[in-house]
N, C-alpha and C positions, 0 to 999 in steps of 0.2 A: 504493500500500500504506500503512496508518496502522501505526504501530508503536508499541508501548505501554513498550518499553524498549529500555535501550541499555548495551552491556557493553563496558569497557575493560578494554585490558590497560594496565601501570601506566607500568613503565619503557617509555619509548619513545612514552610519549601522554601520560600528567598528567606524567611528568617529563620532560628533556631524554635520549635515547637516551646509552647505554654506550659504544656504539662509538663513540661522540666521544672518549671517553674512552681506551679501545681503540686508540683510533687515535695520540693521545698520548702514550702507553706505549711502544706499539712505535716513534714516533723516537724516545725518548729511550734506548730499548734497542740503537737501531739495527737494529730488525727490521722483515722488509717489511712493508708498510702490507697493515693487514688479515687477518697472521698471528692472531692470537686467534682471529678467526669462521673460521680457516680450520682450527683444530685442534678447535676446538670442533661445526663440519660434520662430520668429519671421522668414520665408525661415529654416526652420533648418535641413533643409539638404547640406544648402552651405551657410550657414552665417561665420560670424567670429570665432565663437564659436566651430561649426562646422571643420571649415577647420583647428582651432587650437587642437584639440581633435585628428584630425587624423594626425596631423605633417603637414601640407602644407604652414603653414606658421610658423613664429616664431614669439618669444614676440615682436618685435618689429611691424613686422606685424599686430598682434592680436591689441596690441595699438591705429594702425591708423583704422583699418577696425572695430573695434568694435565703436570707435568715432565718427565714420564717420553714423554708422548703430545708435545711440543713436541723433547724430546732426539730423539725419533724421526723427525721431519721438522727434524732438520738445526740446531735453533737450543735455546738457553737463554730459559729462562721459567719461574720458579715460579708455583705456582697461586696464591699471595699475594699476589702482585700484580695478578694478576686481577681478586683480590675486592675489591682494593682500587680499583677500578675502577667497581663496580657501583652506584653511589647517586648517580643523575640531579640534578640542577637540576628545583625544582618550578616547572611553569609557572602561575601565578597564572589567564592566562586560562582555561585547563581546568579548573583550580578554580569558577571563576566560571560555566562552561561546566554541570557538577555540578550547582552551586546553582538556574540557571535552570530545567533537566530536571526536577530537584523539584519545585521552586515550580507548572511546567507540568501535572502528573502523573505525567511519567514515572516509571519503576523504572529504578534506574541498577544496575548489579554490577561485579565485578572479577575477570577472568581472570590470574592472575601467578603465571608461571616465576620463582622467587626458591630462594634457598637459605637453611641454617641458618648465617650471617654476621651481624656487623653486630648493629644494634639495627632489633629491628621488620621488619614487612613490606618496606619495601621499602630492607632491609639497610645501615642509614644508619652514617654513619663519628660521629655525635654529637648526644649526649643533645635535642640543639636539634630536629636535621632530625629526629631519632627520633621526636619529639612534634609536629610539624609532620605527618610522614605520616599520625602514625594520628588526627589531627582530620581529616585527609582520607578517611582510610578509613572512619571512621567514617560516612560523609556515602552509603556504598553500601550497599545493602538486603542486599545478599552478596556474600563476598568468597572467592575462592577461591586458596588457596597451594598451589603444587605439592607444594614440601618439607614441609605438612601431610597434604596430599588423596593423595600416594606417587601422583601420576599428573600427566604435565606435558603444554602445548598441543606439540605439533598432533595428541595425541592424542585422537578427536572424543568420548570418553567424558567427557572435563573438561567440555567444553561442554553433553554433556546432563544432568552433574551442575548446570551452574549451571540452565539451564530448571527442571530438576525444583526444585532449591529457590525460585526465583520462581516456579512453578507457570504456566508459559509456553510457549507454543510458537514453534519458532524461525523460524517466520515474520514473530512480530509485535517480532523482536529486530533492532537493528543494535548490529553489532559492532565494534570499531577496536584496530588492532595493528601495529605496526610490521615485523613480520617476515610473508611474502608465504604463508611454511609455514604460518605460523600462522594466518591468516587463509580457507587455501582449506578445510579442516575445517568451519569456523564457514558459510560461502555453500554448503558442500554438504549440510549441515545446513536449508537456507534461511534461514539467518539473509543481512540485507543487508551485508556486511562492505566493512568502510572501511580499505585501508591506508594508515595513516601516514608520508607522507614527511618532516612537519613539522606544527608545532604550527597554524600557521597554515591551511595545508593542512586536518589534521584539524576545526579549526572549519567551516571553509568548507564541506565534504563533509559536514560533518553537521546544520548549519545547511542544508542542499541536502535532507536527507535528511528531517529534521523539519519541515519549515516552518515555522523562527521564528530568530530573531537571539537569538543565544547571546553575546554580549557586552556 
């Protein structure tokens, strides 16, 4: 198959995944390991997390209702600290990865679950990382936000929202994402979808997928 673009999601492929993060939170809370993704599964089509990803409520919102959703399964957790959670380590090579796809002809875009947090897309804790993302962002022909578009992945309408704006079909797309929900929408779709277990990984897979050395 020749494929003429390639769609990322953001956290969890150009940047370093949350749940690293996630997972650091909850020792030092003293919570079990991987309580967050576990409140956040959890109804995930109208939980906190949820209804924060598509704008329905706001931080302050997200605060009580995700507390509330953690009080309920047993443990303390404000949503504040969640957020504080969310803004990855940018990997330089997947940057560079970007740049190559260009230079080649591809169309690159961006699929991202994000909230109304933070500075910028991809909800940065400071003005530095804030301007560092969106020269990155800048760098995709389209860019799609949940907490704008009020429709989050693994919803497959996100997906043919991005096609229809690059004017593609999603056979000639691969897609990469860290999360396995996310990703089965996009290959039912026909798009070729890559999950990310790692930055490294995602180069390889996709270098495999294009036929060329992305580094």
């Amino acid at each position: 198959m020749i494929f003429s673009h390639v769609i990322f999601d953001f956290g969890g492929v150009i940047t370093s995944s949350p749940f690293e993060a996630f997972n650091r939170l909850e020792a030092e809370r003293g919570l079990p390991r991987d309580f967050v993704r576990t409140v956040n599964s959890t109804n995930p089509d109208d939980n906190a997390w949820a209804k924060f990803e598509r704008a329905e409520i706001d931080v302050e919102g997200f605060d009580a209702l995700f507390a509330a959703e953690a009080a309920a399964m047993g443990h303390a957790l404000e949503g504040a600290a969640v957020i504080s959670c969310l803004a990855g380590d940018v990997r330089p090579y997947m940057v560079n990865a970007l740049d190559r796809l260009k230079a080649e002809g591809f169309g690159i875009g961006c699929i991202t679950n994000n909230v109304k947090a933070g500075r910028g897309a991809a909800m940065a804790r400071s003005e530095d990382k804030a301007l560092q993302v969106e020269s990155i962002m800048a760098r995709f022909d389209h860019v799609i936000e949940s907490s704008k578009a009020g429709v989050r992945k693994p919803d497959p309408r996100i997906y043919q929202m991005m096609c229809e704006a690059l004017s593609v079909s999603p056979e000639t797309c691969i897609y990469l994402d860290d999360l396995g929900i996310n990703c089965k929408p996009a290959a039912t779709l026909g798009m070729h979808a890559i999950k990310v277990t790692s930055g490294e990984q995602a180069l390889a897979d996709l270098e495999s997928a294009v036929g060329l050395s992305l580094r």
